[in-house]
Backbone as JSON Lines, residues from 0, in Angstrom:
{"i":0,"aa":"X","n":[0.85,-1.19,0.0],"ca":[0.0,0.0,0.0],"c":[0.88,1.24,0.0]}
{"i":1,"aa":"X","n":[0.48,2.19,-0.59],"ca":[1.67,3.62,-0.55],"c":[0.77,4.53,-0.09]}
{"i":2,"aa":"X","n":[1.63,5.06,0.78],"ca":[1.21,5.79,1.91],"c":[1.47,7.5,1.34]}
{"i":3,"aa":"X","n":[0.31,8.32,1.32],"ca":[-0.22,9.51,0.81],"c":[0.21,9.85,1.95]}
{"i":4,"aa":"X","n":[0.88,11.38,1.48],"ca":[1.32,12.21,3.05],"c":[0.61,13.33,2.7]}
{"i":5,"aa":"X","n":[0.15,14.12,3.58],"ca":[-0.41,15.51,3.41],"c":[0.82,16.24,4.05]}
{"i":6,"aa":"X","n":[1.49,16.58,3.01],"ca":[2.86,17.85,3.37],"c":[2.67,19.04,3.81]}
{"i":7,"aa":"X","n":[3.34,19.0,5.48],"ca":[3.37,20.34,5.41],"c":[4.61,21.43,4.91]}
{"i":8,"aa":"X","n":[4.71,22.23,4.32],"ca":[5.95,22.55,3.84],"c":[6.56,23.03,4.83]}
{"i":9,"aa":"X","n":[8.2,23.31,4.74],"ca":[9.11,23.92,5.02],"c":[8.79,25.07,5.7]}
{"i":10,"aa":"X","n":[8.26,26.09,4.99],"ca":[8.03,27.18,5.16],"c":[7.19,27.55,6.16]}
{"i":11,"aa":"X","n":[5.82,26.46,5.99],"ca":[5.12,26.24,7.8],"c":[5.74,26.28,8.81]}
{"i":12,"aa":"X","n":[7.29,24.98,8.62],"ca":[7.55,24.8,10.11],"c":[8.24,25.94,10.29]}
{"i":13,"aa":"X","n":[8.7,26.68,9.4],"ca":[9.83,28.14,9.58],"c":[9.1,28.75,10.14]}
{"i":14,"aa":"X","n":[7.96,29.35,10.02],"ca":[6.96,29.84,10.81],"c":[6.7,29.71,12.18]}
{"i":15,"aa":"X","n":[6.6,28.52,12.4],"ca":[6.42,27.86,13.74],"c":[7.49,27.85,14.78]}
{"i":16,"aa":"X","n":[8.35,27.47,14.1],"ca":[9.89,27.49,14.89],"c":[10.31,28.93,15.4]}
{"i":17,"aa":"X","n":[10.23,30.06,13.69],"ca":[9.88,31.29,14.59],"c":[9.26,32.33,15.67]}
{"i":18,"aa":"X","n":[7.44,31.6,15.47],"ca":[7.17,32.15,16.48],"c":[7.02,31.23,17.89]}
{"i":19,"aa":"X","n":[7.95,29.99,18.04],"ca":[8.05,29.59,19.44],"c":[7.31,28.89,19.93]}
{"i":20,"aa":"X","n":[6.67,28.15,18.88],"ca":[5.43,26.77,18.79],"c":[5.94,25.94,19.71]}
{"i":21,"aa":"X","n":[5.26,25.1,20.93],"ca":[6.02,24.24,20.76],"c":[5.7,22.96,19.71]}
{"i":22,"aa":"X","n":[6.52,22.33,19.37],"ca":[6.11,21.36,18.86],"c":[5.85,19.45,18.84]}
{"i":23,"aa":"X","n":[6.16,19.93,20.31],"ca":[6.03,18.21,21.34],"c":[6.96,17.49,20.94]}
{"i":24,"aa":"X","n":[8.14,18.25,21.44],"ca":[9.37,17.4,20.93],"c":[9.99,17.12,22.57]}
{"i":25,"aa":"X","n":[9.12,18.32,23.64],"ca":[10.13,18.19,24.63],"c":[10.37,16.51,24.81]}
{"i":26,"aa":"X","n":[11.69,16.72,26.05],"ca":[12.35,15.22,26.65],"c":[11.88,15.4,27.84]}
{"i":27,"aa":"X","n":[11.11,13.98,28.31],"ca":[10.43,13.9,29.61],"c":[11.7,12.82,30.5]}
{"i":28,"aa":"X","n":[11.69,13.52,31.93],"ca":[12.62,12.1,32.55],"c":[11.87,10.85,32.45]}
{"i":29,"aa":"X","n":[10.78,10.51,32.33],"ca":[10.18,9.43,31.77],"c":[10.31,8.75,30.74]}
{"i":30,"aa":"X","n":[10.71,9.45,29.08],"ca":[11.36,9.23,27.95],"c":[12.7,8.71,28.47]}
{"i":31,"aa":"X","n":[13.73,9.53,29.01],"ca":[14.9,9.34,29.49],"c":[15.08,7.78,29.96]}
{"i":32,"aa":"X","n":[14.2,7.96,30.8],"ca":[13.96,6.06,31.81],"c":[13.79,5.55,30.75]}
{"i":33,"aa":"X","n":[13.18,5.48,30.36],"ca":[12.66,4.13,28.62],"c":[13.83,4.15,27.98]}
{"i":34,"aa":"X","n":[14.48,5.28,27.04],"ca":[15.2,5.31,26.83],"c":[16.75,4.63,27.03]}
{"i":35,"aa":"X","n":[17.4,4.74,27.9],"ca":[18.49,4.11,28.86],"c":[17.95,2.64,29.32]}
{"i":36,"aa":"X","n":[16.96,2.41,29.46],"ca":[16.6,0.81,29.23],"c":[16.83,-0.01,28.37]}
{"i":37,"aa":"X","n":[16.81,0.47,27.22],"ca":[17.12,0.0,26.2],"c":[17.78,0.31,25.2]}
{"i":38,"aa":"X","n":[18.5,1.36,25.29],"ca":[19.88,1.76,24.11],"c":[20.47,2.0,25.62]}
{"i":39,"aa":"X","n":[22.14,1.12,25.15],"ca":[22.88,1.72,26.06],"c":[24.37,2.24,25.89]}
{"i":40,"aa":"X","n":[24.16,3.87,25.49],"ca":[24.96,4.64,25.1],"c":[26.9,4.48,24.95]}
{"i":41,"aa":"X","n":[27.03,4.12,23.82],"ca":[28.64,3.77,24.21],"c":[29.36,5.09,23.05]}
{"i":42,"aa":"X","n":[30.36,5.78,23.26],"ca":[30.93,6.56,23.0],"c":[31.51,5.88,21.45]}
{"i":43,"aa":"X","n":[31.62,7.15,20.96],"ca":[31.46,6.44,19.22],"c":[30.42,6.3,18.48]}
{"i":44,"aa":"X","n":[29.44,5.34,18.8],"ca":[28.97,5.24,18.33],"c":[28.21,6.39,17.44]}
{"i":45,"aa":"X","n":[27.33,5.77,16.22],"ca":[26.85,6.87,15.55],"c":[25.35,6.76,15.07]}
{"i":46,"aa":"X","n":[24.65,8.74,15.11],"ca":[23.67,8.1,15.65],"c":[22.88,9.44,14.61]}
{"i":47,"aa":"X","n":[21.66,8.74,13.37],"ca":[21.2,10.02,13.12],"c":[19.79,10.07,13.56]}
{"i":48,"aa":"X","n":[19.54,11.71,13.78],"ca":[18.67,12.14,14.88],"c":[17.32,12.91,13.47]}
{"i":49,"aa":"X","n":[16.32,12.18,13.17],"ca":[15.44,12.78,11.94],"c":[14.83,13.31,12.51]}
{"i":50,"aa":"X","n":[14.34,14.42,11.67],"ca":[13.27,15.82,12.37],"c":[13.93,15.91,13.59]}
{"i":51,"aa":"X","n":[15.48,16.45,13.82],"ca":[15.35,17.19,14.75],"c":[15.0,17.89,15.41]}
{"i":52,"aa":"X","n":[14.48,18.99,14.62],"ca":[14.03,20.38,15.14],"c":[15.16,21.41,15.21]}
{"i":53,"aa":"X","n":[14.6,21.56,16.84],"ca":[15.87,23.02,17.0],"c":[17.14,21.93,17.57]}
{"i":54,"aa":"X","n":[17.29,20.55,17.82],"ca":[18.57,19.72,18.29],"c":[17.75,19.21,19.91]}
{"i":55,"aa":"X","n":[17.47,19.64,20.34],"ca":[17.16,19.45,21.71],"c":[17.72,18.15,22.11]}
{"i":56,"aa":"X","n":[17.01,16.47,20.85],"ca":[17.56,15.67,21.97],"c":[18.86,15.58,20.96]}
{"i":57,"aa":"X","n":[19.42,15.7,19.71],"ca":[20.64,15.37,19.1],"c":[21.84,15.87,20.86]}
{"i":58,"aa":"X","n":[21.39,17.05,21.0],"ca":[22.57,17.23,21.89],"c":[22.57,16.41,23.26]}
{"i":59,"aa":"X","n":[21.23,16.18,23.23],"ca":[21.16,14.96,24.71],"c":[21.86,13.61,24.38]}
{"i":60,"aa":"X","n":[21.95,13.54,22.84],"ca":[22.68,12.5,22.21],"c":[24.35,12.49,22.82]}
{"i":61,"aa":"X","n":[24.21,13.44,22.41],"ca":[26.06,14.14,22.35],"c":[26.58,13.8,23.92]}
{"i":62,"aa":"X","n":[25.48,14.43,24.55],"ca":[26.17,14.11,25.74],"c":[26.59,13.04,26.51]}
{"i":63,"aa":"X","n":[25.47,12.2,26.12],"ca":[26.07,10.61,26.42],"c":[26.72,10.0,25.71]}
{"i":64,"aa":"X","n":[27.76,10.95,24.71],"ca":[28.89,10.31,23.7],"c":[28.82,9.58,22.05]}
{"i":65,"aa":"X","n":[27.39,9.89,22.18],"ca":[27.66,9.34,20.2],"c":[27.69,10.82,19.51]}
{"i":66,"aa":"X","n":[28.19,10.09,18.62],"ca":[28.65,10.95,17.29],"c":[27.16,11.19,16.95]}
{"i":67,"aa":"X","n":[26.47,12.18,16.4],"ca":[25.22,12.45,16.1],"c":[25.12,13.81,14.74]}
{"i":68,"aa":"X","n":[23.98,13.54,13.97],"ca":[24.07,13.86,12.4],"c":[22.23,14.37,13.31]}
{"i":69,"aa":"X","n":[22.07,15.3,12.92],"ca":[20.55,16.01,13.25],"c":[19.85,16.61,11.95]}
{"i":70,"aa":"X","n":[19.07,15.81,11.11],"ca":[18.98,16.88,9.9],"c":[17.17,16.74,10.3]}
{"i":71,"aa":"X","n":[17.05,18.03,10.06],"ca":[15.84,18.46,9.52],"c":[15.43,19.27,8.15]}
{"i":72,"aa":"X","n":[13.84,19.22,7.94],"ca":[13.78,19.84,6.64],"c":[13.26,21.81,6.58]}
{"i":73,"aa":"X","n":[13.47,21.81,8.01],"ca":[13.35,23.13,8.3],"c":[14.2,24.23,8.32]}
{"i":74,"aa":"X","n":[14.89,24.92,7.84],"ca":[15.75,25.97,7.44],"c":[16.31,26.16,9.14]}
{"i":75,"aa":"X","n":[15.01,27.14,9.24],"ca":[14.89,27.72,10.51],"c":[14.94,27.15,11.92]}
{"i":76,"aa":"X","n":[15.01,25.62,11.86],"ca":[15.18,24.71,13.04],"c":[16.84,24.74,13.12]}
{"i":77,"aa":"X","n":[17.02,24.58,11.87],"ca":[18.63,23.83,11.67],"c":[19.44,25.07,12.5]}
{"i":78,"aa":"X","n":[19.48,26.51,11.49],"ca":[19.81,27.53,12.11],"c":[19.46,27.8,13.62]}
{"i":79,"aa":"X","n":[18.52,27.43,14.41],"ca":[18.37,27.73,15.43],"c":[19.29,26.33,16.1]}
{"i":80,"aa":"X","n":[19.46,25.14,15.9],"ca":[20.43,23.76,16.49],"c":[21.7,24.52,16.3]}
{"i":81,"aa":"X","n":[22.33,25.0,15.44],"ca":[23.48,25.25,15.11],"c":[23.79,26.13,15.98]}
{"i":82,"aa":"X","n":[22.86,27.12,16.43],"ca":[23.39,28.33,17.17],"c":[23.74,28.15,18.89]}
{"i":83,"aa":"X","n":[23.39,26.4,18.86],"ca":[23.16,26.34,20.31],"c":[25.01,25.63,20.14]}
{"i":84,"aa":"X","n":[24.96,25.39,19.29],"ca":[26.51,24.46,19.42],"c":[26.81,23.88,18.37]}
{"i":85,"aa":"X","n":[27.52,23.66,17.52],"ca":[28.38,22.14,16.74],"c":[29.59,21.8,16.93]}
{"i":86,"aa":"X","n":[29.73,20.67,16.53],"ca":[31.53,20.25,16.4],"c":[31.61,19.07,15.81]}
{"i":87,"aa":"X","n":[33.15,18.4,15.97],"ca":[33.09,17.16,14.74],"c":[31.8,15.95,15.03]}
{"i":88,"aa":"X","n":[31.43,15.87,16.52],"ca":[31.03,15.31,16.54],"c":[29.3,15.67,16.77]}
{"i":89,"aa":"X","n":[29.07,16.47,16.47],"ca":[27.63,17.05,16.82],"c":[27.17,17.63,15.41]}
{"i":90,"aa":"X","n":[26.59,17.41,14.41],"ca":[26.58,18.03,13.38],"c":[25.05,18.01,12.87]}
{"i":91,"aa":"X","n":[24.64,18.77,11.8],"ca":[23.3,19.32,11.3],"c":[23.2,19.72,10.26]}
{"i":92,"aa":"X","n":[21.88,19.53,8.92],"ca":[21.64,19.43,7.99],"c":[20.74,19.61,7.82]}
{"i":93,"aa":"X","n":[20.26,20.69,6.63],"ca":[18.58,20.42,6.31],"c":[18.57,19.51,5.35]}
{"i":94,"aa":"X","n":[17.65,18.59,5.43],"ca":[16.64,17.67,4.46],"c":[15.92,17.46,4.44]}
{"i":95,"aa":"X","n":[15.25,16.74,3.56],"ca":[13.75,16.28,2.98],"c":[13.97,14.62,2.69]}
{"i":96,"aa":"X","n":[13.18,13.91,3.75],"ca":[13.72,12.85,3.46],"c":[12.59,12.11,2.47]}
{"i":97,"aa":"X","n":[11.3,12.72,1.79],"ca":[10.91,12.2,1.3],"c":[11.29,12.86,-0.32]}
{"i":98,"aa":"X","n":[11.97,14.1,-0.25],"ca":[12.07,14.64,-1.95],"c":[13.51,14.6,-2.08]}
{"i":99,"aa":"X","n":[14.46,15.06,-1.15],"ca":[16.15,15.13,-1.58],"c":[16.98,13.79,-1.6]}
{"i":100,"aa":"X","n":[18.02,13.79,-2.35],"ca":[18.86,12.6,-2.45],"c":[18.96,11.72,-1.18]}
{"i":101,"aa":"X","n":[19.25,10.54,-0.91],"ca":[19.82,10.2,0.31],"c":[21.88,10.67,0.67]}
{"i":102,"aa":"X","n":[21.75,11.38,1.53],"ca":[22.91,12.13,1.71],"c":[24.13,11.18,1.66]}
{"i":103,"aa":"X","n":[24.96,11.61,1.63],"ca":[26.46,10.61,1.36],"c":[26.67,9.76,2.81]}
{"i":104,"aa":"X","n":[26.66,10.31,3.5],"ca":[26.89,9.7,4.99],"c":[26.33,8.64,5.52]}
{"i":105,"aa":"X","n":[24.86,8.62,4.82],"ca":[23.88,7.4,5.32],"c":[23.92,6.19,4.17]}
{"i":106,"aa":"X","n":[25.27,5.14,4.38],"ca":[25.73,4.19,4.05],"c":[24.75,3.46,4.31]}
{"i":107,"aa":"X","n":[24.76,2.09,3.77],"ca":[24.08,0.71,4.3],"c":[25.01,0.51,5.26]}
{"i":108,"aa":"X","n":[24.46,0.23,6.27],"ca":[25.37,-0.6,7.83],"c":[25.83,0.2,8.4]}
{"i":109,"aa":"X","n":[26.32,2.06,8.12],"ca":[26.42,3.34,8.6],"c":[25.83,3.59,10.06]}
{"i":110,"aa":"X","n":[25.08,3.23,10.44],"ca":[24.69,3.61,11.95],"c":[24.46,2.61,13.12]}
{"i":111,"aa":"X","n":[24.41,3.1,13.96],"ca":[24.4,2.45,15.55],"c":[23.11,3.04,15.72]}
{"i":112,"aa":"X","n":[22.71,3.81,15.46],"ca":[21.15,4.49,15.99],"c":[20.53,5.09,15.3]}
{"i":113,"aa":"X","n":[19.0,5.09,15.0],"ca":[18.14,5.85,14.67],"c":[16.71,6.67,15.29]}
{"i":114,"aa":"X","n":[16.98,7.9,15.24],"ca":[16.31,8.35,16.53],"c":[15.36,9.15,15.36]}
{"i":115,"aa":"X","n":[13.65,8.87,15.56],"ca":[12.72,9.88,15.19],"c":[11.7,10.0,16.0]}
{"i":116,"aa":"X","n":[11.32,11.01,16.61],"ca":[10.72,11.82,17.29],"c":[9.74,12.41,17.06]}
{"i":117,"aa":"X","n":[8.18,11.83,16.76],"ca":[7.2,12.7,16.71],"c":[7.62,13.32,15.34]}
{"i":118,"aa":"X","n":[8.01,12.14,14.09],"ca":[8.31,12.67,13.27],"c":[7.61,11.98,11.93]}
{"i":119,"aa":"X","n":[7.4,10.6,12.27],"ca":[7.08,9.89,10.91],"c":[5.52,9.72,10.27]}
{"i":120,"aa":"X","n":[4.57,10.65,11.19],"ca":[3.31,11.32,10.81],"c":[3.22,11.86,9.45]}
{"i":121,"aa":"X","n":[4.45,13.21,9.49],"ca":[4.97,13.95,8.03],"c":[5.62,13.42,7.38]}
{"i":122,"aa":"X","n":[5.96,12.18,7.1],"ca":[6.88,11.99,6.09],"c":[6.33,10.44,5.74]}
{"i":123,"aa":"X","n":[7.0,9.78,4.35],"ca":[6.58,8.64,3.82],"c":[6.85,7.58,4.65]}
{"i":124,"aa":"X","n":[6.3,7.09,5.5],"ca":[7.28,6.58,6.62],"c":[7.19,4.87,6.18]}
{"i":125,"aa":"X","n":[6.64,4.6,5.26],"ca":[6.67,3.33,4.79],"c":[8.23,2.63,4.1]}
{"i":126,"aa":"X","n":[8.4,4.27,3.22],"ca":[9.73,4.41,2.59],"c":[10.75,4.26,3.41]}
{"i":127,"aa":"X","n":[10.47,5.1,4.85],"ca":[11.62,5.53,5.2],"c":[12.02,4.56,5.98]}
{"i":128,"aa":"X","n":[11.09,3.47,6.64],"ca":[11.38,2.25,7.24],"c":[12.3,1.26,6.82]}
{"i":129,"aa":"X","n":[11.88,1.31,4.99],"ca":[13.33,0.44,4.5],"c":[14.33,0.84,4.07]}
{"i":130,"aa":"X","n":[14.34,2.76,4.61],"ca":[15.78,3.25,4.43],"c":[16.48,2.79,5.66]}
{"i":131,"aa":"X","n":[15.58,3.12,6.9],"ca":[16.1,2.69,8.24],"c":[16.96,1.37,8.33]}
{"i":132,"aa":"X","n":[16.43,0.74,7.9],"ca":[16.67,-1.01,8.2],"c":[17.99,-1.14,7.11]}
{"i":133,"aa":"X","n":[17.92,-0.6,6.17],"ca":[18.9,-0.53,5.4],"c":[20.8,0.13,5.93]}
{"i":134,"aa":"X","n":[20.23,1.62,6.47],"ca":[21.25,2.54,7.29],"c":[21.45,1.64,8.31]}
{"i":135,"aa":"X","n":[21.11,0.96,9.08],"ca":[21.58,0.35,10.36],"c":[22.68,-0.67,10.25]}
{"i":136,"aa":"X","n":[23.87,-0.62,11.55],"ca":[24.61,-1.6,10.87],"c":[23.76,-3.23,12.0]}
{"i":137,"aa":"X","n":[24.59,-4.35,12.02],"ca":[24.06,-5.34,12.61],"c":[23.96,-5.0,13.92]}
{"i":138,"aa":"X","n":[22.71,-5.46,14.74],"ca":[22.36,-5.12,16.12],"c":[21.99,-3.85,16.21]}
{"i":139,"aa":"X","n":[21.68,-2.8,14.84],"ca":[21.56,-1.34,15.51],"c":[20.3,-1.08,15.56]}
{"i":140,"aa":"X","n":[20.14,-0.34,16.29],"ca":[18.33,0.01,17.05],"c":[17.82,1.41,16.36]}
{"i":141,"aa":"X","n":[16.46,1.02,16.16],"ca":[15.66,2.27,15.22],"c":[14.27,2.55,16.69]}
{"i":142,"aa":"X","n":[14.98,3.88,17.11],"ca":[14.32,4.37,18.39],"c":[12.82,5.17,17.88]}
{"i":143,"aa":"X","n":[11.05,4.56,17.99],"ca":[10.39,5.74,17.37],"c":[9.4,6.43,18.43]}
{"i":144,"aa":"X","n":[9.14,7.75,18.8],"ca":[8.12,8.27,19.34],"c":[7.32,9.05,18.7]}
{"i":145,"aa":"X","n":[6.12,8.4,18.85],"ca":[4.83,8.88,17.83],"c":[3.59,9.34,18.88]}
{"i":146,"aa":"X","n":[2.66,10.31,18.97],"ca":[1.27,10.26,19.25],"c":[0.53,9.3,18.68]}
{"i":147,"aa":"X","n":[-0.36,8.73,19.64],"ca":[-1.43,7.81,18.9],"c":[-2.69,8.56,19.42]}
{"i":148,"aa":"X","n":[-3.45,8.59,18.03],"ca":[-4.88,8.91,18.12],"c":[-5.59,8.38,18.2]}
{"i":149,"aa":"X","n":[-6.91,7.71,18.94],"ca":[-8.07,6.63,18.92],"c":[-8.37,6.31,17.81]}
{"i":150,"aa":"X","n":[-8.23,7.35,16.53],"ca":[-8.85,7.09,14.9],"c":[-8.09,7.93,14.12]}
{"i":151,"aa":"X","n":[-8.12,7.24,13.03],"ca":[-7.84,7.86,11.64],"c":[-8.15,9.46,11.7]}
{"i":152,"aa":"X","n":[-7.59,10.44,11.42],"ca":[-7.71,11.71,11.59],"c":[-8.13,12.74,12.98]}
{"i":153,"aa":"X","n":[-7.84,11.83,13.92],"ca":[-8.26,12.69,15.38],"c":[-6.77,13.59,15.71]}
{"i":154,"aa":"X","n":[-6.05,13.79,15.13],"ca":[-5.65,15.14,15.27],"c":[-6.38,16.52,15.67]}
{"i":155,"aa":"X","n":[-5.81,17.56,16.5],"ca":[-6.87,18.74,16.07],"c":[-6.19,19.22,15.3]}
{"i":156,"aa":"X","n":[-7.35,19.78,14.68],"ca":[-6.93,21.09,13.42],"c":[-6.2,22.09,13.98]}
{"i":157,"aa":"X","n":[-6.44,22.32,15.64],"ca":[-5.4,23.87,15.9],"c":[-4.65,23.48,16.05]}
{"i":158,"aa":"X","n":[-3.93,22.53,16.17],"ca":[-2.27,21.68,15.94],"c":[-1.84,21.43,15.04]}
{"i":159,"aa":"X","n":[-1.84,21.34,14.3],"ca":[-1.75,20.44,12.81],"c":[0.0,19.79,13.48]}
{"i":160,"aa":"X","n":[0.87,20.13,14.3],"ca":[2.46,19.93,14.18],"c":[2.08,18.95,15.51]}
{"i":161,"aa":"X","n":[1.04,18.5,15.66],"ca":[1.04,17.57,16.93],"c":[0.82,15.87,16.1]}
{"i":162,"aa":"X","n":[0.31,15.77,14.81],"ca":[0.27,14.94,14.12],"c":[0.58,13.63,14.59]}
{"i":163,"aa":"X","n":[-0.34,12.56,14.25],"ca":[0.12,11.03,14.89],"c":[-0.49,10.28,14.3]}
{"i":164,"aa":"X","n":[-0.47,8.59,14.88],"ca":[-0.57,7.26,13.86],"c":[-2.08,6.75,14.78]}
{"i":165,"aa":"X","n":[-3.08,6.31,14.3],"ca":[-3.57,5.51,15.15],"c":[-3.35,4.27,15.85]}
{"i":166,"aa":"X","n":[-3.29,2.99,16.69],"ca":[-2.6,2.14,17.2],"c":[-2.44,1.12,16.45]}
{"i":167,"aa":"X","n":[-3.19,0.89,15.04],"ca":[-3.2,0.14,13.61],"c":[-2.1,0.27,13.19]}
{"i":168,"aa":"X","n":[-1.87,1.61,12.89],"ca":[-0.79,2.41,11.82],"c":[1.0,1.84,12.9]}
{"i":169,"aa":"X","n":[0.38,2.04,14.12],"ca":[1.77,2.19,15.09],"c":[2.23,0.46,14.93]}
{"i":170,"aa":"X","n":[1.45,-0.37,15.26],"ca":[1.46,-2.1,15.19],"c":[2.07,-2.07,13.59]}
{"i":171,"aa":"X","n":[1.22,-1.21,12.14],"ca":[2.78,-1.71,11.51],"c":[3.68,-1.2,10.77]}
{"i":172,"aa":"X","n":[4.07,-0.27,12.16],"ca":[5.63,0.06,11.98],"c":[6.75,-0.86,12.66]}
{"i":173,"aa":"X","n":[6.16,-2.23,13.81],"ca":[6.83,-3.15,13.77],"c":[6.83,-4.23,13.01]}
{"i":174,"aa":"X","n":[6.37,-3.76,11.45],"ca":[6.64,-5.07,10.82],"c":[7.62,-5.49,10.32]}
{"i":175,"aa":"X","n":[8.56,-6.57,10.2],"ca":[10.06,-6.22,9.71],"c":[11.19,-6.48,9.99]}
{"i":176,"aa":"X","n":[10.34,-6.31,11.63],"ca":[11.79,-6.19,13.22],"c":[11.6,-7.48,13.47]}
{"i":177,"aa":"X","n":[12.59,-7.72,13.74],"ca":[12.95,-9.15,14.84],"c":[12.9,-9.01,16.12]}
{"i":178,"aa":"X","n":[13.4,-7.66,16.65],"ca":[13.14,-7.27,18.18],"c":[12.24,-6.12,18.0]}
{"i":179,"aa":"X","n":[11.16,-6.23,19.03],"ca":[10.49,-5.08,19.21],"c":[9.87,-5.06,20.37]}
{"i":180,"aa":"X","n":[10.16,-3.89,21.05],"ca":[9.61,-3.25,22.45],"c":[8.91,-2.08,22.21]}
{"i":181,"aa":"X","n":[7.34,-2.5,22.96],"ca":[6.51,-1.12,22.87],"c":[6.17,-0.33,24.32]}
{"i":182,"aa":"X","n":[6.65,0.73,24.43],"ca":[5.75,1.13,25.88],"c":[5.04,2.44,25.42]}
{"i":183,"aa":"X","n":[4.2,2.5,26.32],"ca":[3.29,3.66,26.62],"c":[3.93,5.22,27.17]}
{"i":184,"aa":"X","n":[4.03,6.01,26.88],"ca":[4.55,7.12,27.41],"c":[3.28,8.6,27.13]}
{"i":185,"aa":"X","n":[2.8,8.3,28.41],"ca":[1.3,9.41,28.23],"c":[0.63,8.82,26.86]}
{"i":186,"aa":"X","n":[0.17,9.81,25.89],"ca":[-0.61,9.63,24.65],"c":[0.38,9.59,23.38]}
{"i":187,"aa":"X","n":[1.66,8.7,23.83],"ca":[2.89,8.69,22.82],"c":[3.44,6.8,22.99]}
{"i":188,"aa":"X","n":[3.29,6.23,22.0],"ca":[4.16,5.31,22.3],"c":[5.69,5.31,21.72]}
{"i":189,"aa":"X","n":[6.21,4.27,22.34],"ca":[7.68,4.51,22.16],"c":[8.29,3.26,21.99]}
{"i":190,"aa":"X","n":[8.87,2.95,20.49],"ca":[8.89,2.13,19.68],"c":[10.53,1.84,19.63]}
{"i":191,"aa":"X","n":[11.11,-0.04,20.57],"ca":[12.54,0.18,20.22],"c":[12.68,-1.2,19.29]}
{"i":192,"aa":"X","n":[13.05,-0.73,17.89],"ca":[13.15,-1.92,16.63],"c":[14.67,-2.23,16.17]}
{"i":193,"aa":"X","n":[14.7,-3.47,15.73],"ca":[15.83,-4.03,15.41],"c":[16.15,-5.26,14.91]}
{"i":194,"aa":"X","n":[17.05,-5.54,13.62],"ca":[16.83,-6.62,13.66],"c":[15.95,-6.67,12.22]}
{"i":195,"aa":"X","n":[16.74,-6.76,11.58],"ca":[15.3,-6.86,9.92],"c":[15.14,-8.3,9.72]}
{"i":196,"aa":"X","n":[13.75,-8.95,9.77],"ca":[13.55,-10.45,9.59],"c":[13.8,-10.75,8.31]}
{"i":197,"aa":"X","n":[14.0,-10.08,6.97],"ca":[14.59,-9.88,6.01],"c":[15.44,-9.27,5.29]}
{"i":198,"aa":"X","n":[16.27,-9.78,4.13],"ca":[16.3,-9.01,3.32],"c":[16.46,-8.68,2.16]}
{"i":199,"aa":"X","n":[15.5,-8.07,1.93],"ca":[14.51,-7.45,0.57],"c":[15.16,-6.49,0.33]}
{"i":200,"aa":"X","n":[16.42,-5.78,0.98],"ca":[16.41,-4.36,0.72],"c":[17.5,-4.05,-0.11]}
C-alpha cells in the first residue's frame, strides 16, 4: 500500500519554529527512563537524529557520547540547532527525506542508531522504514516516538504539528523487526526496533 502524506511545507515549520510553537518534541525524565533501558549509550557510536528540530535531543545524544548527524527539513530549526553548538562530533543538515537525495553519509550498515521523534506522521514513513533497516549496521536500534490517536484523523486542526498514527498504523511500523519493544509514554508510544527479519532491501 503507498502511503499519501499531506505535506506540510518547510516554510510552515519556519513559521512555527519562529514564532516559538512548541512542537512536542520536549524530553520527559520518563522518555529518558525508557530510553536508557534499552539503548545503552557507548561513545562512538553513531547516531542520526530525523526531524530534529531546534537539536534538543541530538545534543542529549552528544552528551552521552555518540557521534550524532541532526537533519531536519526546516531551514529555521537547523539555524536555530546550530546556534546552540556544533563540532566534529555534533553536526546538522537540512533535508527532505521524502524529496532530496539520500545524503552521502547514510551508508548501508552506517549507523548504531536511529532516533525519530514525533516525526514519521509527516513523512513517507513506509519508505523511510526500509531506508532505516537498510542505514543500520548489525544489532543497531531504530528508536520511534509517535502520538497515537483513537482514529484515523483525530488530530486537532489547531495543531496540525502535533500529528500522529492511530494504534493500527503504530502495530505496523513493527513489521520487519525481529526485536520489538513497545511502551506507553502518556498519549505517545515509544517504539525500540531491530533486527530486519529480512532481506529485501
Amino acid at each position: 500500500m503507498t502511503t499519501v502524506v499531506d505535506h506540510l511545507g518547510a516554510a510552515q515549520w519556519d513559521t512555527w519554529y519562529r514564532e516559538g510553537r512548541a512542537i512536542d518534541r520536549l524530553l520527559t525524565d520518563a522518555e529518558v527512563d525508557r530510553f536508557l533501558q534499552h539503548v545503552n549509550p557507548s561513545a562512538g557510536s553513531s547516531v542520526l537524529d530525523v526531524g530534529c528540530g531546534i537539536g534538543g535531543f541530538s545534543r542529549q545524544l552528544f552528551r552521552w557520547g555518540y557521534d550524532v548527524l541532526g537533519l531536519d527539513f526546516s531551514p529555521a530549526a537547523i539555524q536555530t540547532a546550530r546556534r546552540q553548538g556544533t563540532q566534529g562530533r555534533l553536526r546538522y543538515g537540512v533535508h527532505n527525506f521524502d524529496a532530496d537525495a539520500i545524503p552521502a553519509q547514510l551508508q548501508p550498515g552506517s549507523l548504531d542508531l536511529i532516533v525519530c521523534r514525533n516525526v514519521l506522521p509527516f513523512i513517507d514513513h513506509q519508505r523511510f522504514m526500509v531506508d532505516a533497516r537498510r542505514w543500520l549496521r548489525p544489532g543497531g536500534q531504530l528508536y520511534v516516538l509517535v502520538r497515537v490517536w483513537p482514529e484515523r484523523g483525530g488530530e486537532p486542526n489547531e495543531k496540525p504539528w502535533q500529528r500522529g498514527f492511530t494504534d493500527e498504523q503504530v502495530q505496523d511500523l513493527q513489521n520487519g523487526w525481529a526485536e520489538q519493544e513497545r511502551w506507553w509514554l502518556g498519549r505517545h508510544a515509544a517504539l525500540f526496533l531491530s533486527g530486519a527479519r529480512h532481506r529485501d532491501l
